[in-house]
N, C-alpha and C positions, 0 to 999 in steps of 0.2 A: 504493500500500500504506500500509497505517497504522502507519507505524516506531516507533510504542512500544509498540505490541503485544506482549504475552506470555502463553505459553500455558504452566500445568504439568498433568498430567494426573497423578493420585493414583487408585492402581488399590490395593482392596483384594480381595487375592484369593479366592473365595470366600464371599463377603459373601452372606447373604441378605437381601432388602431386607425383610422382618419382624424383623430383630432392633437396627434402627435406630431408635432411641426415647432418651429424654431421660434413662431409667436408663444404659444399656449405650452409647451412644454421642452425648454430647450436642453437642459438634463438631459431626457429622455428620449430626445431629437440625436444628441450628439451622442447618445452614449448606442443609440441602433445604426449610426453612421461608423462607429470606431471601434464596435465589435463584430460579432458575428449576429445580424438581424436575419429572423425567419418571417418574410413578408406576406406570406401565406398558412399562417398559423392558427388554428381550430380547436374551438371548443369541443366538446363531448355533447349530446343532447339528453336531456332538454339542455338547453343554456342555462341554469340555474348554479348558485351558488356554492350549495353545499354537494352537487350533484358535481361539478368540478372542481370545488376542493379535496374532495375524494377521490379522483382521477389524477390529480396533480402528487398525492401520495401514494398513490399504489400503482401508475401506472398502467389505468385498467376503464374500459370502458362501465359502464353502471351494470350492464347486462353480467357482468364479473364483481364487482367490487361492490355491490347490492344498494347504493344509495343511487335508487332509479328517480328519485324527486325529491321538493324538499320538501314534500308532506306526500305520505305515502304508507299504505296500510302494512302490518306486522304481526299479525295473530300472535306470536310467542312472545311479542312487548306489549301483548295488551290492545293491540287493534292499531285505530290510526295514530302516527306520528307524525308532529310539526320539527323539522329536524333543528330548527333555532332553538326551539326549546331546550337549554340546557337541563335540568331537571330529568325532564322527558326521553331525553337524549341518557343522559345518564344514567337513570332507571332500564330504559330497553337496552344497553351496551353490558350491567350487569345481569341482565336475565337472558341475554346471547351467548355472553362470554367474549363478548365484543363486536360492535352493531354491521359493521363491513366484512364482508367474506373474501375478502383478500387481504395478504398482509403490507402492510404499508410503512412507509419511509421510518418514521421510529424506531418501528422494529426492528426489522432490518438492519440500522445502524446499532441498534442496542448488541446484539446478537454478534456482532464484531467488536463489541468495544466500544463503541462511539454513542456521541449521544446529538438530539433532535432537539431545538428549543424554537419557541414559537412563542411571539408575540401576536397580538392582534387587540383588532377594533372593531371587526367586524362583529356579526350574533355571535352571542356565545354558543351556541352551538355548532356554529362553522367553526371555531375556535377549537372545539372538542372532537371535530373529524379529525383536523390536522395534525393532530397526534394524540389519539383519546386514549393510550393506555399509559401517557404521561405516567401520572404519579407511579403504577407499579413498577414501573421503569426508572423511578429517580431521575428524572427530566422535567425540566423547567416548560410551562405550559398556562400562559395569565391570558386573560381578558381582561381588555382594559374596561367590560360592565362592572368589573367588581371582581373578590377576589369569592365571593361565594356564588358565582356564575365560571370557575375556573377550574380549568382540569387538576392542576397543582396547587390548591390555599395557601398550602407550607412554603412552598418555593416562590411564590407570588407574595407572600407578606415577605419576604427576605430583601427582595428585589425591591419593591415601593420603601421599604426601609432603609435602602441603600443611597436610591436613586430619587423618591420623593414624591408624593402623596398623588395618584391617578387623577386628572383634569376633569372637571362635567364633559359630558359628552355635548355637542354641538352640530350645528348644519350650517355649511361645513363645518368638519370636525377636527380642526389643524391643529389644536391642542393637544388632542390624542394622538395625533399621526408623528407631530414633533417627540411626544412620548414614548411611543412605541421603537421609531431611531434610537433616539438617544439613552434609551436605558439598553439598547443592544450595543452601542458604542463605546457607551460608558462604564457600564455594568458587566454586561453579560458577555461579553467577546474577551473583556482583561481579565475578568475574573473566571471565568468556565471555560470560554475557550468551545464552545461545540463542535463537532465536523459539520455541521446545516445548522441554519436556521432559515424560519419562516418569518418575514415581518405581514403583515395583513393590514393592509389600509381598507377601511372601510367607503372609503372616497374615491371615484366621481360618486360611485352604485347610490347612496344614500340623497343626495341633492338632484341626482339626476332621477330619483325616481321622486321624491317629494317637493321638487322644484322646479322641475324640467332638464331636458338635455343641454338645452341654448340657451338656460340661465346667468345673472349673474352670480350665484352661489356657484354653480358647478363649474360657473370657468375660474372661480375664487381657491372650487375646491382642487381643481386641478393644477394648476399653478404650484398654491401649496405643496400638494403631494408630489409635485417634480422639483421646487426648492428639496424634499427632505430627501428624497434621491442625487440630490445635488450634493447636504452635506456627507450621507453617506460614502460617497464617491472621494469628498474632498478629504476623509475619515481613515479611506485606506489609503490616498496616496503619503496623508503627514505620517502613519502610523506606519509606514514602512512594508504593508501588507499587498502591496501593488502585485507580485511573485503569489503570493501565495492565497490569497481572498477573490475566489470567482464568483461574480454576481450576476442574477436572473434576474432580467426583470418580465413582467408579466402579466397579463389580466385572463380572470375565467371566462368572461362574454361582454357579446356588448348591448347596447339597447336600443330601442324605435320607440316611437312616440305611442300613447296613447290612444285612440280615437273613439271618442263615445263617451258615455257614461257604460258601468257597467251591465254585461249581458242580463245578470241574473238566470245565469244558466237552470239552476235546481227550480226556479218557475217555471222557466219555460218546460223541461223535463215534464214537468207533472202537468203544466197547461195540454200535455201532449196523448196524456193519458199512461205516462208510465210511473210506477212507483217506486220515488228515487229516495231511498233513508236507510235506517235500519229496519231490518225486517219484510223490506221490500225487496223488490225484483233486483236492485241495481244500488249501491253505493258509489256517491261522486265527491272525484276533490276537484270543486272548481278551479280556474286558473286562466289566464291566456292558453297554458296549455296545460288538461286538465285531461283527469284517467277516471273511468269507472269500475268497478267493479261488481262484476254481474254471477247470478245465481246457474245460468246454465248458458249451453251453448244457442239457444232459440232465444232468449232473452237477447242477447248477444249481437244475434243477426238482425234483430227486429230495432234495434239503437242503430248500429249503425248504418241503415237503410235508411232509417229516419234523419239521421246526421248529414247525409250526404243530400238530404233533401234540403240543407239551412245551407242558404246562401253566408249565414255569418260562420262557416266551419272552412278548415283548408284538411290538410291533410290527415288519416287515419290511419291508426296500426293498430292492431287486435293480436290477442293469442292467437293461436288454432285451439278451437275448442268443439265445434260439432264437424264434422268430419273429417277433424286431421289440420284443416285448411282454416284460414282465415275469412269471415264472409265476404263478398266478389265484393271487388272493389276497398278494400281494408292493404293495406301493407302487411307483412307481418312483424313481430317486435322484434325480430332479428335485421330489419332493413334500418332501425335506428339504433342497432348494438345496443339494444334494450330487452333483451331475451333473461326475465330476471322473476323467481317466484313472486317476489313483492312487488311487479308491476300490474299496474293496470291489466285488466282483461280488455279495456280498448282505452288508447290514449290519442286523445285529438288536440287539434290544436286549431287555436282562432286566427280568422283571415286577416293576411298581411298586405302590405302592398309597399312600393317604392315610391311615395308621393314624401314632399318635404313640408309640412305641414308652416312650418314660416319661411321655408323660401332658402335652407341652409341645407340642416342634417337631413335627410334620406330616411324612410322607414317611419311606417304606421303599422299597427294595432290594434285587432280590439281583441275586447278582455272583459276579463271576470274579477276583477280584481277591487271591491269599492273603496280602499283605502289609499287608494296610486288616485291622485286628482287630474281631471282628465287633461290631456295633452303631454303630461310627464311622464317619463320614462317607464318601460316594461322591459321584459327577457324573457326568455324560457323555448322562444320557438325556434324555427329552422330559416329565419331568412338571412340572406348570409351577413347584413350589420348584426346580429344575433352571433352566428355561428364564428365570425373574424374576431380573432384577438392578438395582442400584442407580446411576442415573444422574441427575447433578444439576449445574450449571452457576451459575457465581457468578464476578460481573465488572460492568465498566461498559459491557459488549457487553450483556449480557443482562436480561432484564425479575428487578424483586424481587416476593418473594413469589407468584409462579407457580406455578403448579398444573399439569403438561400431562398432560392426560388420555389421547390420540391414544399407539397404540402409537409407540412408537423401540425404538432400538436402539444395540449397539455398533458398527454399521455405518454410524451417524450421524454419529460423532464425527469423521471424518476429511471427507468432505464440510463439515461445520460450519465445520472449524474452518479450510479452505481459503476458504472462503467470507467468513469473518468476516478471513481478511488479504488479501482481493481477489488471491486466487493461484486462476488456472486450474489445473485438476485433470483426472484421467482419468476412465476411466465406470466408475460405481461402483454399486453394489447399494444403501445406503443413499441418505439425503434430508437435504437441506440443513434444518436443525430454525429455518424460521424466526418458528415461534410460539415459540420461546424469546428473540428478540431483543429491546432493549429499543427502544420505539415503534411493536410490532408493532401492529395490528389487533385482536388478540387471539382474532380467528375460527379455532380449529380446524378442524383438514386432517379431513377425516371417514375413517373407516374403514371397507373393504370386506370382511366378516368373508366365510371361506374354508372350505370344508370337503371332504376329498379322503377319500372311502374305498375298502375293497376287501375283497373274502371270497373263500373258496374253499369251497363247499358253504353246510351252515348249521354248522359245527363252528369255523370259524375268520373274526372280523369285525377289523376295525380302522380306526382314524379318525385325519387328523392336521386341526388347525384352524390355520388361521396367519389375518392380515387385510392384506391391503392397504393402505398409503396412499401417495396418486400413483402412481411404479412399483414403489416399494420392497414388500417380504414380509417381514414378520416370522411366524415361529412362535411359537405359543401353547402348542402340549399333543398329545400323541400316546400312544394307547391303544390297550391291545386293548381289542374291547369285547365286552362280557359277560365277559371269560377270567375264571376261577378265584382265588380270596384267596390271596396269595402266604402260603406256609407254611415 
């Protein structure tokens, strides 16, 4: 292994990679110019948070690593789970024996020797993917909600005792983003030393969905979050760590605007004559993109017959549940590397479209969502401002000034970075990214562009594109096609 090796991984939440430019974020402009930038970089779907914090650790698409959403049903934890919920979260990880069915970045270093610390701002619950068996493990693991929302209390009051009392949270939350840096720089890098960490900006994600995209919170809060990227940077070159401190930077998805007020999907469901609750036909987690769960295979077919009838629906994947097969016109959950028991028996997802709702950023929405105020920010579906994120590497591991064309992913990162400290790993979904090394060859992995459809009559079509490279799948874009201008 290479003992001076160090990894910090800077995750900005919600980031779309168009608003990364030498105005709005010049940090983060210069530092995907002077390392190795993957300009073709993809989320995992749904696009959802904790649904790609869990992929960023393990390595693994949801249909493997079982966080298929971020509320999603669990029989053995009790039924449904809101995966923010810490508590919630914490409850169902001890009655699993730990909530993800792959093992993930922690571990894996623990089990060599090393250890995983993680700061964040984000839910505590995403906090608690990112390396939720922290404490048994003797690893540092805080949320900046508090330390009784935190994987590790013990190792979290040590650190606020060292470093200085956690900020109110705010919109934007520069406070806490300044916090999360600098107790890693000050604290936790001189004094532990980790082989990784994770820092977790909770910022644009939070302003752009409570403020909008093209606010001026969220271009306050971006800014911000590419200054704290800036002192990090300016961190390792005084600290002498330039050699030996390799940094990620990154986002899990990005976001589209709003449009509408909420569907009120579970009315509409029942205006329709089907029984959607407990005890009913059908259990639904609403959502922009939202899954139900159905009692047999007829029930089944008779939703999504009707779904495809709603002009406010895009695309559909179901099980195979009554003959083997998905019903006509459905996907199956293996076309969104969502093939997982805790998924949905059908998950759909609400119509998108490319209009710029003021005249800028690209990408509308509608949704289920009534706490997102209309016109600000959503995630979770497949259109590709959703699907594109920001992924970029900068070190003495890595080539400068690269360019990678070849899709990746967040599924990359963990393979990478396994690879890059000669640590044997499990089998993962992503690909060892070794056009970004430095002395590479510099011959791009080539891609095997994908394309999976399905219809039911001529009244309902849909398409999802993902490409291949080596074994890995990444997704591109899923549509209905031909369906109606979302209104």
């Amino acid at each position: 292994m290479k003992n001076d090796l160090r990894f910090v991984i800077v995750a900005f939440d919600g980031l779309r990679p168009d608003m990364v430019d030498d105005r709005l974020m010049p940090n983060l402009a210069a530092f995907c110019r002077d390392g190795s930038h993957c300009v073709d970089s993809r989320a995992v779907f749904p696009t959802e948070t904790r649904v790609n914090q869990a992929s960023l650790v393990t390595g693994c698409h949801p249909g493997r690593h079982g966080m298929v959403a971020n509320k999603f049903v669990e029989p053995a934890a009790g039924g449904f789970l809101n995966t923010a919920d810490f508590a919630a979260l914490s409850r169902a990880d001890e009655a699993l024996g730990g909530i993800m069915t792959a093992p993930s970045l922690g571990e894996i270093l623990h089990d060599a020797g090393h250890a995983l610390a993680v700061i964040g701002c984000g839910t505590p619950g995403g906090n608690r993917i990112l390396h939720n068996h922290a404490e048994a493990l003797g690893a540092l693991n805080i949320s900046l909600h508090g330390l009784d929302k935190s994987t590790t209390p013990g190792l979290g009051a040590a650190l606020v005792e060292a470093h200085g009392p956690i900020p109110e949270a705010a919109l934007p939350n520069l406070d806490r983003i300044d916090w999360v840096v600098d107790a890693y720089t000050q604290q936790v890098a001189p004094q532990q030393d980790p082989r990784a960490a994770i820092l977790w900006f909770s910022d644009p994600d939070t302003p752009f969905h409570y403020r909008g995209i093209e606010s001026p919170e969220a271009a306050a809060s971006i800014r911000h979050a590419d200054a704290a990227l800036g002192r990090l940077l300016q961190w390792r070159r005084d600290s002498g760590r330039e050699e030996s401190l390799q940094i990620i930077a990154l986002s899990d998805h990005g976001h589209v605007a709003t449009h509408g007020p909420a569907l009120e999907l579970a009315a509409r469901f029942t205006e329709a004559g089907f029984e959607i609750g407990d005890g009913g036909e059908a259990s639904l987690i609403p959502g922009t993109c939202a899954a139900l769960y159905v009692k047999d295979g007829a029930t089944q077919s008779r939703l999504v017959s009707w779904l495809q009838a709603q002009s406010w629906c895009g695309p559909i994947f179901a099980r195979a549940m009554a003959g083997g097969e998905p019903p006509p016109g459905a996907l199956p959950l293996a076309a969104a590397n969502l093939e997982h028991a805790r998924t949905g028996d059908i998950v759909f997802i609400l119509a998108r479209d490319e209009h710029a709702p003021n005249g800028g950023v690209a990408g509308r929405c509608l949704h289920d969502n009534p706490d997102i105020p209309i016109g600000c920010g959503m995630h979770g579906g497949l259109s590709p401002y959703e699907v594109s994120t920001v992924l970029a590497f900068s070190g003495s591991l890595f080539a400068s000034q690269a360019q990678i064309t070849a899709p990746t992913g967040i599924i990359d990162v963990l393979p990478t970075v396994l690879h890059a400290l000669e640590l044997e790993g499990p089998p993962t979904d992503g690909r060892i990214l070794r056009e970004i090394l430095a002395g590479h060859d510099g011959v791009p992995p080539e891609a095997e562009p994908q394309q999976t459809s399905a219809q039911n009559g001529f009244e309902y079509r849909q398409s999802i594109r993902a490409d291949l490279v080596d074994a890995s799948r990444y997704l591109a874009h899923g549509q209905r096609d031909g369906g109606p201008d979302i209104h």
